[in-house]
LUMROVEX-173780 format. One record per residue: chain; y, z, x of N, C-alpha, C in turn; residue number from 0; residue in one letter. Coordinates in steps of 0.02 Angstrom, whole numbers. Atoms other than C-alpha are relative to their C-alpha. Layout:
BEGIN
<rec chaine="A" n_yy="Y" n_zz="Z" n_xx="X" ca_yy="Y" ca_zz="Z" ca_xx="X" c_yy="Y" c_zz="Z" c_xx="X" num="NUM" residu="A"/>
...
***
This chain:
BEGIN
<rec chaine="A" n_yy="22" n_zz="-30" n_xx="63" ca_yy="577" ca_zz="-492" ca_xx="1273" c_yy="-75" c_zz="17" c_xx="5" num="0" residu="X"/>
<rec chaine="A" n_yy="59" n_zz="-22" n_xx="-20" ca_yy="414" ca_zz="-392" ca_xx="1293" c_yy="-34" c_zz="-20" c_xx="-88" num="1" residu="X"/>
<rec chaine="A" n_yy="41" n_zz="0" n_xx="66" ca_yy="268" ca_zz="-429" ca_xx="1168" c_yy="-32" c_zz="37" c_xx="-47" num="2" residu="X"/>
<rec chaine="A" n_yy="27" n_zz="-35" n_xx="64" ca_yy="186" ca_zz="-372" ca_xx="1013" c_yy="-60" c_zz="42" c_xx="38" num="3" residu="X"/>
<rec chaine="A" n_yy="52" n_zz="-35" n_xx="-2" ca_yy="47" ca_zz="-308" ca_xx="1115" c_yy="24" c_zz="43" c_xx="56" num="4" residu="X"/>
<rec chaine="A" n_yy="-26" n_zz="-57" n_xx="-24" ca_yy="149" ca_zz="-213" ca_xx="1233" c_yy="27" c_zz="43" c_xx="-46" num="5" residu="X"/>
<rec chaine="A" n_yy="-24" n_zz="-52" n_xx="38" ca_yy="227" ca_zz="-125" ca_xx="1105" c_yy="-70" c_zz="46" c_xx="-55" num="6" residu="X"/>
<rec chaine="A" n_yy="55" n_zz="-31" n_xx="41" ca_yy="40" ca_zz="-91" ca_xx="1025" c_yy="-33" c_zz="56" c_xx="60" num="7" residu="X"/>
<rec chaine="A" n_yy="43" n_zz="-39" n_xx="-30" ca_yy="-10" ca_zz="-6" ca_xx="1189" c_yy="73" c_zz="47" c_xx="13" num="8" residu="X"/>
<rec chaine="A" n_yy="-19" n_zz="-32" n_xx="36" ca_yy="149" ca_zz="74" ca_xx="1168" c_yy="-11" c_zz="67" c_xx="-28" num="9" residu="X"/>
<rec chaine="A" n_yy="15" n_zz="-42" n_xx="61" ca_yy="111" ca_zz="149" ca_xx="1019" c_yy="-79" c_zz="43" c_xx="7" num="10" residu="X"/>
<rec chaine="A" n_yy="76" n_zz="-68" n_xx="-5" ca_yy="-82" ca_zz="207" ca_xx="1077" c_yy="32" c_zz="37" c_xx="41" num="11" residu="X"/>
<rec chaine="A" n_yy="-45" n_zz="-51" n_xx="-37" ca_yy="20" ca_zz="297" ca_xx="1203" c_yy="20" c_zz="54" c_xx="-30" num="12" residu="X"/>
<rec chaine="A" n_yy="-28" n_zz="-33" n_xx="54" ca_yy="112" ca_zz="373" ca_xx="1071" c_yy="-69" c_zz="59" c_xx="-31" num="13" residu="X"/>
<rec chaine="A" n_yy="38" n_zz="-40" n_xx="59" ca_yy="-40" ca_zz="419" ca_xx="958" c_yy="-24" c_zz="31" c_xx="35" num="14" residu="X"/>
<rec chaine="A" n_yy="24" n_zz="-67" n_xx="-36" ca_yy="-118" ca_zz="510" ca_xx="1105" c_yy="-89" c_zz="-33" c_xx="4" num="15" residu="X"/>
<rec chaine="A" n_yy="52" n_zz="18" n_xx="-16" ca_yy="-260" ca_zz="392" ca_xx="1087" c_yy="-15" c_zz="-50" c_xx="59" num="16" residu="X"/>
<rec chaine="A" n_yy="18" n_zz="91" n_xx="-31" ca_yy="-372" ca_zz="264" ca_xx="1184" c_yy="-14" c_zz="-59" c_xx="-1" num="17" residu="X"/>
<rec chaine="A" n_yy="-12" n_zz="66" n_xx="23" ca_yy="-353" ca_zz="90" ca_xx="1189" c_yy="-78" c_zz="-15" c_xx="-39" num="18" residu="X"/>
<rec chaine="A" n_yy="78" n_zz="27" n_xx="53" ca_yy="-565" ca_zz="89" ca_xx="1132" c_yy="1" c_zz="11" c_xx="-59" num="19" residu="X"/>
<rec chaine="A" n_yy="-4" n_zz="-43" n_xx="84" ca_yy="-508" ca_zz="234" ca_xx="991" c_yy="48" c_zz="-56" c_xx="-31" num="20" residu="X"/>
<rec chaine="A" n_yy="-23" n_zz="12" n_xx="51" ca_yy="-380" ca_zz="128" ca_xx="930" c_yy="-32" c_zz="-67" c_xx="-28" num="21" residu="X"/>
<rec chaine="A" n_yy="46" n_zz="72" n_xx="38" ca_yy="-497" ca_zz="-58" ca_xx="924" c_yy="-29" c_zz="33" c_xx="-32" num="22" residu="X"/>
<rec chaine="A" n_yy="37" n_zz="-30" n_xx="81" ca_yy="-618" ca_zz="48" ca_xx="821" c_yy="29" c_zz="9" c_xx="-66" num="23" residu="X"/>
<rec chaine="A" n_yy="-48" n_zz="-57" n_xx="70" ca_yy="-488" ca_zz="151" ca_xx="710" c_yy="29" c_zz="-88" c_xx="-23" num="24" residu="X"/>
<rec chaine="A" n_yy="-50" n_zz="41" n_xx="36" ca_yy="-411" ca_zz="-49" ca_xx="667" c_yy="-76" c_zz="-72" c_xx="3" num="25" residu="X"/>
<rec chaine="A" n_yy="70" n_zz="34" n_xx="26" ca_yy="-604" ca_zz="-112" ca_xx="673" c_yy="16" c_zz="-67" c_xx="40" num="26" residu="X"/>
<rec chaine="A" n_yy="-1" n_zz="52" n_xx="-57" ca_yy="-566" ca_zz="-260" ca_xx="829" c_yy="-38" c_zz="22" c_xx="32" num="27" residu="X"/>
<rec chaine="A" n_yy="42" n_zz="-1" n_xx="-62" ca_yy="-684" ca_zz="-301" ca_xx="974" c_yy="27" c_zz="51" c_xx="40" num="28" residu="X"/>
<rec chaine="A" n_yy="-23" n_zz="-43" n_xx="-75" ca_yy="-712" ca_zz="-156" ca_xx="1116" c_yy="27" c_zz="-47" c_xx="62" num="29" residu="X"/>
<rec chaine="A" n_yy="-39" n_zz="11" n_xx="-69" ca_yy="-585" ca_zz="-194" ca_xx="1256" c_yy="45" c_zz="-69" c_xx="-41" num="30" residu="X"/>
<rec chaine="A" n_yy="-32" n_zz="54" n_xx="41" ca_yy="-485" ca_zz="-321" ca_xx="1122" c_yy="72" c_zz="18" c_xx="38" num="31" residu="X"/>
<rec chaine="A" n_yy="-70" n_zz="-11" n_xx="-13" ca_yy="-304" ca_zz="-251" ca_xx="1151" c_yy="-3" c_zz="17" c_xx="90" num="32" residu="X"/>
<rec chaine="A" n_yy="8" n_zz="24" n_xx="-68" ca_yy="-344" ca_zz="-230" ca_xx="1337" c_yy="10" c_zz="-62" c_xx="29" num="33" residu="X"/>
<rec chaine="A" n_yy="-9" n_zz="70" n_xx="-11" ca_yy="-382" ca_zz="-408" ca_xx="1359" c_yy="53" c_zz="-30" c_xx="-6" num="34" residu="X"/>
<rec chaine="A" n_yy="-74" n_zz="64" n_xx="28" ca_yy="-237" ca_zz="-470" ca_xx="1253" c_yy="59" c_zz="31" c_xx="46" num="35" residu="X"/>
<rec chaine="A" n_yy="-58" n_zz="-43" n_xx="-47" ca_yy="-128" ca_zz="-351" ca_xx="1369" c_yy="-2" c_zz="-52" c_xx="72" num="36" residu="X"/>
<rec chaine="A" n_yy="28" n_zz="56" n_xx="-66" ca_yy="-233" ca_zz="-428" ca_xx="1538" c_yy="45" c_zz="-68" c_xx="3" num="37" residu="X"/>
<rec chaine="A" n_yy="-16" n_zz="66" n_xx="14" ca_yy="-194" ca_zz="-608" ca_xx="1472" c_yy="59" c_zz="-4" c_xx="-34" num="38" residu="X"/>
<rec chaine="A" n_yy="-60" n_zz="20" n_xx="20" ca_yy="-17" ca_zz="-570" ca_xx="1415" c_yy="-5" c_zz="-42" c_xx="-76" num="39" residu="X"/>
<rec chaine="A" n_yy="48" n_zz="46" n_xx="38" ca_yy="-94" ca_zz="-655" ca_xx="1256" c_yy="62" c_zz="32" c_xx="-63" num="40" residu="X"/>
<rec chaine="A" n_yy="-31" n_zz="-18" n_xx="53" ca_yy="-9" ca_zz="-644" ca_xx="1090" c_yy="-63" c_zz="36" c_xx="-84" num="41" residu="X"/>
<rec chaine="A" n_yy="42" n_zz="-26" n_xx="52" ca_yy="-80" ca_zz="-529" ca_xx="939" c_yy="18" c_zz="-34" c_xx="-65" num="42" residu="X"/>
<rec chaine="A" n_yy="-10" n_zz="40" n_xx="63" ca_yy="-119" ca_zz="-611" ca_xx="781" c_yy="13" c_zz="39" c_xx="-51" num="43" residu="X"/>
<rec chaine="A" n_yy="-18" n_zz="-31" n_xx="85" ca_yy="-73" ca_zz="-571" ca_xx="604" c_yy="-21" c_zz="38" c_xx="-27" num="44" residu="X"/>
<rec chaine="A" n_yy="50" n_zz="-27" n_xx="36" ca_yy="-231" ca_zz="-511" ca_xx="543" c_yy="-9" c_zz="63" c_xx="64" num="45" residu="X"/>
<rec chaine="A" n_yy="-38" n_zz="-46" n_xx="-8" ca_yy="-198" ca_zz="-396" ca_xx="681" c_yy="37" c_zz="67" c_xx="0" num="46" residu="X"/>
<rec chaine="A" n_yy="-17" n_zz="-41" n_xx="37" ca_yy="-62" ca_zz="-326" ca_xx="653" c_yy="15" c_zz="20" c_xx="-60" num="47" residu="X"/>
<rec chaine="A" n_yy="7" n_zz="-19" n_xx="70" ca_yy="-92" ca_zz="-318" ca_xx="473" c_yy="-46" c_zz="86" c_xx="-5" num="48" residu="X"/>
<rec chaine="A" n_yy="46" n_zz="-65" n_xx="23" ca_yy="-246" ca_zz="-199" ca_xx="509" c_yy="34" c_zz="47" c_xx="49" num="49" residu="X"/>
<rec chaine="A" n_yy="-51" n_zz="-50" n_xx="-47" ca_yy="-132" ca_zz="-101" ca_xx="632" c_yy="62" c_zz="51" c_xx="-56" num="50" residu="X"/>
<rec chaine="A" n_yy="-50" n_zz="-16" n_xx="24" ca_yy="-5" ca_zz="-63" ca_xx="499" c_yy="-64" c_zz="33" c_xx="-51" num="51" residu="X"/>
<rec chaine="A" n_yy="49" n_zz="-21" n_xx="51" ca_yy="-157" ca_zz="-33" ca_xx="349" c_yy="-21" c_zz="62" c_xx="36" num="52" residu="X"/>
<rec chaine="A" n_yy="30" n_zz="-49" n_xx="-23" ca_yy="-229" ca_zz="101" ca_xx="464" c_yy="59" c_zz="33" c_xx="46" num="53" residu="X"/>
<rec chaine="A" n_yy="-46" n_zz="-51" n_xx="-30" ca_yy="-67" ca_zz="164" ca_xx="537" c_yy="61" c_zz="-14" c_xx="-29" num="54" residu="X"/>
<rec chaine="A" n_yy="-58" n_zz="38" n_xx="43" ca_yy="63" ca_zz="159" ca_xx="389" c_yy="46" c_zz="31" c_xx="18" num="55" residu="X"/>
<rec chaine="A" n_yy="-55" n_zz="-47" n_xx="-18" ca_yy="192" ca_zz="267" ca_xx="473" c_yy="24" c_zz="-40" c_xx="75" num="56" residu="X"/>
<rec chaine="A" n_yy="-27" n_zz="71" n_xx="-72" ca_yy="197" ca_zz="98" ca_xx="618" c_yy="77" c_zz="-4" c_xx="-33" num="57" residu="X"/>
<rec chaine="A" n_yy="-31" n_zz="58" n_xx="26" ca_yy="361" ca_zz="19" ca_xx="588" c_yy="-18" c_zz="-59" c_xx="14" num="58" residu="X"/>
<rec chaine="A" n_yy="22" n_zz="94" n_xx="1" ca_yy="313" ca_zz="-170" ca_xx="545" c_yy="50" c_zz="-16" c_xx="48" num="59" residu="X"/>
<rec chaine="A" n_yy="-63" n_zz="18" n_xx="-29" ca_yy="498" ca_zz="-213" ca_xx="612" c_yy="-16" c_zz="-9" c_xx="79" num="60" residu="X"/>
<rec chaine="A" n_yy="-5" n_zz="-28" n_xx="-90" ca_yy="485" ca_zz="-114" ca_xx="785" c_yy="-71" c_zz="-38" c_xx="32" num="61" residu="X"/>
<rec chaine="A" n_yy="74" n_zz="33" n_xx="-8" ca_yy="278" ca_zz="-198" ca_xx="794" c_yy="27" c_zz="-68" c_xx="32" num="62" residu="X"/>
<rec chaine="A" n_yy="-14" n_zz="64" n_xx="-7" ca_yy="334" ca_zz="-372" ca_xx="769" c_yy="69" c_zz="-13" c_xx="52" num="63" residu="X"/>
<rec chaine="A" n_yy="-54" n_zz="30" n_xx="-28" ca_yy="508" ca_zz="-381" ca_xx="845" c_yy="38" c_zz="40" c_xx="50" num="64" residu="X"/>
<rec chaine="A" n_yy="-16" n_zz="-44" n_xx="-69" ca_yy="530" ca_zz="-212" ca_xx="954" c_yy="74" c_zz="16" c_xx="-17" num="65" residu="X"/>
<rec chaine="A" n_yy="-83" n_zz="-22" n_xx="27" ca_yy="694" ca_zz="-168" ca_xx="846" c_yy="-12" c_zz="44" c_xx="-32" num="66" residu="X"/>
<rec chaine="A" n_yy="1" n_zz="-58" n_xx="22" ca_yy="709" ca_zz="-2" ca_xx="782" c_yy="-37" c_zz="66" c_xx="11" num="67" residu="X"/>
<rec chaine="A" n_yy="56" n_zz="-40" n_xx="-23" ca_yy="595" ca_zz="148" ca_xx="783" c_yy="-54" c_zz="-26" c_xx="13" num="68" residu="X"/>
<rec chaine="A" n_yy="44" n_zz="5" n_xx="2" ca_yy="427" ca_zz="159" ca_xx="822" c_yy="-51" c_zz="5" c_xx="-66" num="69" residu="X"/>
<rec chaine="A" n_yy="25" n_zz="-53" n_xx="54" ca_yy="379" ca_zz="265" ca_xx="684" c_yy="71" c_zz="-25" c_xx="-85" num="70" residu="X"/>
<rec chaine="A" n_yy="-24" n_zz="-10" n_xx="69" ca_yy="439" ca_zz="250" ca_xx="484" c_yy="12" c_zz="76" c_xx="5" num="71" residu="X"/>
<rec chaine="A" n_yy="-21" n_zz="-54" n_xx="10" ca_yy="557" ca_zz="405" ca_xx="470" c_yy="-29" c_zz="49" c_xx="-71" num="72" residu="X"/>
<rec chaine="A" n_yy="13" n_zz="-17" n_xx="70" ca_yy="507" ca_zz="448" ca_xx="282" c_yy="-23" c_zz="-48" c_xx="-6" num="73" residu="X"/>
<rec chaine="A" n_yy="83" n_zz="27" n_xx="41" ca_yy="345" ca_zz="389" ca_xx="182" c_yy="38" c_zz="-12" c_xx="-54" num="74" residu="X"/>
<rec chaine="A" n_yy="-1" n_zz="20" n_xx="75" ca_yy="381" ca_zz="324" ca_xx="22" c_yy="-64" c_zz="53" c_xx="-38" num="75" residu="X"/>
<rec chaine="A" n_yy="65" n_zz="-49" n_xx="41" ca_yy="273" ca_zz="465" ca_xx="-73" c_yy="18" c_zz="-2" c_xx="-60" num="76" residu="X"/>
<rec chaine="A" n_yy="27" n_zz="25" n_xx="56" ca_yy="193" ca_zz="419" ca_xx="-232" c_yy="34" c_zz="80" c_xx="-32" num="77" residu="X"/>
<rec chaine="A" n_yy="-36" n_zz="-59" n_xx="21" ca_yy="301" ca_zz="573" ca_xx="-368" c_yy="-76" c_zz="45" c_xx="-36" num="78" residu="X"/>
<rec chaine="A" n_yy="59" n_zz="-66" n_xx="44" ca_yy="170" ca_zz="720" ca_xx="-410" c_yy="29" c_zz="10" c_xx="-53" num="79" residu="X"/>
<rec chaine="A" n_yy="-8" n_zz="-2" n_xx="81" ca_yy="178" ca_zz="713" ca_xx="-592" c_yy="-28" c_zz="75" c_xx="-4" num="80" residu="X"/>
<rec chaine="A" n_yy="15" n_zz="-55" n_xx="49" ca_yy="129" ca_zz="900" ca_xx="-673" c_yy="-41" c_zz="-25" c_xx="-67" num="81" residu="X"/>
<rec chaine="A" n_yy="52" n_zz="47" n_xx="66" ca_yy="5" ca_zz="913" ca_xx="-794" c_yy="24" c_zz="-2" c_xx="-62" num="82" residu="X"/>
<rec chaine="A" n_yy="-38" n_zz="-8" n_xx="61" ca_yy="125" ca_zz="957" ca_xx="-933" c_yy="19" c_zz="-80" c_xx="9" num="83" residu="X"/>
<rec chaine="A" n_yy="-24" n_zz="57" n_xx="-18" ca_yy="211" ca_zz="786" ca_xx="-880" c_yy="-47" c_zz="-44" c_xx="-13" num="84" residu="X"/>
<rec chaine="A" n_yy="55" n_zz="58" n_xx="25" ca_yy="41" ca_zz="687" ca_xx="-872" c_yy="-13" c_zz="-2" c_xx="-76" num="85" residu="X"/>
<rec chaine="A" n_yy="52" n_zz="24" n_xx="92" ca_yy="-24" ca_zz="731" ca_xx="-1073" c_yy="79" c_zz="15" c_xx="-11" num="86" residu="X"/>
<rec chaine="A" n_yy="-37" n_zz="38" n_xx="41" ca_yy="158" ca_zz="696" ca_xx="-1123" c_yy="5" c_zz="-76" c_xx="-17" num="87" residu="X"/>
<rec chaine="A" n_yy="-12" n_zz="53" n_xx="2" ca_yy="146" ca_zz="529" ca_xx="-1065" c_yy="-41" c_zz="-18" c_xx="-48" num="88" residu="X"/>
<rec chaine="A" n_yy="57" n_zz="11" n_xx="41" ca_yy="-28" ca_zz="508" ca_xx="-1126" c_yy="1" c_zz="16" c_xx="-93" num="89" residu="X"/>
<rec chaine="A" n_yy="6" n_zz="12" n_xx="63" ca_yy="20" ca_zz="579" ca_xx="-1297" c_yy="50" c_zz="-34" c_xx="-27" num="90" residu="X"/>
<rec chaine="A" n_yy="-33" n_zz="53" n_xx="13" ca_yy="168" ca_zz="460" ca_xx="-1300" c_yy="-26" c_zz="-75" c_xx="-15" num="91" residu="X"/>
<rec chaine="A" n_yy="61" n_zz="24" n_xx="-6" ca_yy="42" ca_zz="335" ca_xx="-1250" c_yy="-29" c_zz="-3" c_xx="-95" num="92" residu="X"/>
<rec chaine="A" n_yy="67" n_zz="29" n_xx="60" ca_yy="-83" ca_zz="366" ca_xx="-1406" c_yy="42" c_zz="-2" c_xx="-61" num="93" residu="X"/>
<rec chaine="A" n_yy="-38" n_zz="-10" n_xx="52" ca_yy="63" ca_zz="400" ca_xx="-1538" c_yy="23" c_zz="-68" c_xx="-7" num="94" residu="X"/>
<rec chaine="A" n_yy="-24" n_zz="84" n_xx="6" ca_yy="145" ca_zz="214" ca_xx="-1490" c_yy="-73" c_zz="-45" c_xx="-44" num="95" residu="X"/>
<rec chaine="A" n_yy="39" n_zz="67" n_xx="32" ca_yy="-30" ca_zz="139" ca_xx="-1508" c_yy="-27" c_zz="38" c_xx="-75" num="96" residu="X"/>
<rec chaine="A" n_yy="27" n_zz="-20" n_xx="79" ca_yy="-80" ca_zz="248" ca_xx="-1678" c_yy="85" c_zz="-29" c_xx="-20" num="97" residu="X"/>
<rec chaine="A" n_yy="-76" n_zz="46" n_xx="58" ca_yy="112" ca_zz="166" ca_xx="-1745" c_yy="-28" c_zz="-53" c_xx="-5" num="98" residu="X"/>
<rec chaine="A" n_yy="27" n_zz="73" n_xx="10" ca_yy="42" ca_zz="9" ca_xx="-1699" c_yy="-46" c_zz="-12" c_xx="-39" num="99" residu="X"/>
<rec chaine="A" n_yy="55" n_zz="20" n_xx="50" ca_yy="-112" ca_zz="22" ca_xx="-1797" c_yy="11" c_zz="6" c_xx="-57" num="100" residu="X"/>
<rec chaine="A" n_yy="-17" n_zz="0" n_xx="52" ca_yy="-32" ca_zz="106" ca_xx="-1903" c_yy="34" c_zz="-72" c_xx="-46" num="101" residu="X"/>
<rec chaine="A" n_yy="-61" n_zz="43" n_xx="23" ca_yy="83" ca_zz="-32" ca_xx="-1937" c_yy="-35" c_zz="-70" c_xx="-16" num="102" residu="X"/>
<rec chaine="A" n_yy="44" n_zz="67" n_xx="29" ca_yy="-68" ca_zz="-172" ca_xx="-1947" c_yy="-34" c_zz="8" c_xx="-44" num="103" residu="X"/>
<rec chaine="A" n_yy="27" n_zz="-7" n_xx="47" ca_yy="-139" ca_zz="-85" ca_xx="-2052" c_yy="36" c_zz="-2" c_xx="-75" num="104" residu="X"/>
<rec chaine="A" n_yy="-29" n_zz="9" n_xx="55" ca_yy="-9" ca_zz="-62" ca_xx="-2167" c_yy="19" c_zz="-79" c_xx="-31" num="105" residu="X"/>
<rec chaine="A" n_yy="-12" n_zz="69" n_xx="27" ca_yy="36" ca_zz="-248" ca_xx="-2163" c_yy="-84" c_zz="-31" c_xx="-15" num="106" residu="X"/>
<rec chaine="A" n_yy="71" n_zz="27" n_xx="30" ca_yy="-157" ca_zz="-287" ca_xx="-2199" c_yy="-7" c_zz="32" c_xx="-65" num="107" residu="X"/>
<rec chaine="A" n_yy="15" n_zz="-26" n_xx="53" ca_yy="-152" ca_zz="-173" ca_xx="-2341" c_yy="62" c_zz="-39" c_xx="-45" num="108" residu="X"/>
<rec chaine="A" n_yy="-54" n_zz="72" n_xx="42" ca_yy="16" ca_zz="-284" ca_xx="-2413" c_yy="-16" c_zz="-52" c_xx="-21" num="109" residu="X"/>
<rec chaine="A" n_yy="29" n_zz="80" n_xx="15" ca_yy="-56" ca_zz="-431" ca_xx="-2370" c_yy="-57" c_zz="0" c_xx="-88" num="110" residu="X"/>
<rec chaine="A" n_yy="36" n_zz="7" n_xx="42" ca_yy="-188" ca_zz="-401" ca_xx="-2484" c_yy="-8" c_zz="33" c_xx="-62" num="111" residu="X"/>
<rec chaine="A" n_yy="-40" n_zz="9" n_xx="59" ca_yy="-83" ca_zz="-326" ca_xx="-2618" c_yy="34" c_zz="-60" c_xx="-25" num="112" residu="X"/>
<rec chaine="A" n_yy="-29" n_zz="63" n_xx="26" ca_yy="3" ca_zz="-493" ca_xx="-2624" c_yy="-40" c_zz="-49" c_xx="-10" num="113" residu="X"/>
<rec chaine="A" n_yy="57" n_zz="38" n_xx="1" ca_yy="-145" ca_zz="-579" ca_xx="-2614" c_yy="-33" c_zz="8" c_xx="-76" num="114" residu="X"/>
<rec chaine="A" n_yy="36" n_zz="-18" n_xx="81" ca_yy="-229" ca_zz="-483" ca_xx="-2773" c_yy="55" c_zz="-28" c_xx="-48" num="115" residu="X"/>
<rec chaine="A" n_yy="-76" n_zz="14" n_xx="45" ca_yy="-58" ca_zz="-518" ca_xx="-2862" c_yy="-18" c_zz="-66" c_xx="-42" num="116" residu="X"/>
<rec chaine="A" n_yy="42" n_zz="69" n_xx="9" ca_yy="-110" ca_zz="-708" ca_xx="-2860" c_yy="-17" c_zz="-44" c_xx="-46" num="117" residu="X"/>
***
């Protein structure tokens, strides 16, 4: 079973970069993933945490355990709302909280009809 850091040099393979571009681009010591390659060494968490943060299209899976793709087929992409769409929400939004005020206000104005009553 080959390791997490063979499959990271791998993947610079892949990106077309070099092992210096990718310690920078994931902010580790120059000649880091070299070494840990050299020394057969195991990569830590923190890692491949910043491996995945700066390359979110890694698969975690295929990183850690060398099962599946390399690559995430489809991104999870955040839905482009329209701006008609955004100031509906927003005037859904201010109409809920003007009911609500409305609605403390009206019970403060009760209250203190029942109060004068007295």
């Amino acid at each position: 079973m080959s390791k997490a850091v063979h499959r990271i040099i791998q993947l610079i393979s892949e990106l077309n970069i070099s092992a210096r571009q990718f310690d920078i681009s994931i902010g580790t010591a120059n000649g880091y993933i070299l070494r840990m390659q050299k020394n057969n060494a195991s990569v830590g968490s923190d890692v491949i945490e910043r491996i995945v943060k700066k390359y979110p299209q890694v698969n975690l899976v295929w990183l850690i355990t060398g099962k599946g793709d390399m690559f995430i087929d489809e991104h999870v992409k955040p839905k482009v709302r329209s701006k008609d769409e955004i100031e509906d929400y927003i005037n859904k939004r201010l109409k809920s909280q003007w009911s609500e005020e409305k609605k403390a206000l009206l019970n403060e104005i009760l209250k203190e009809i029942e109060d004068s009553k007295k």
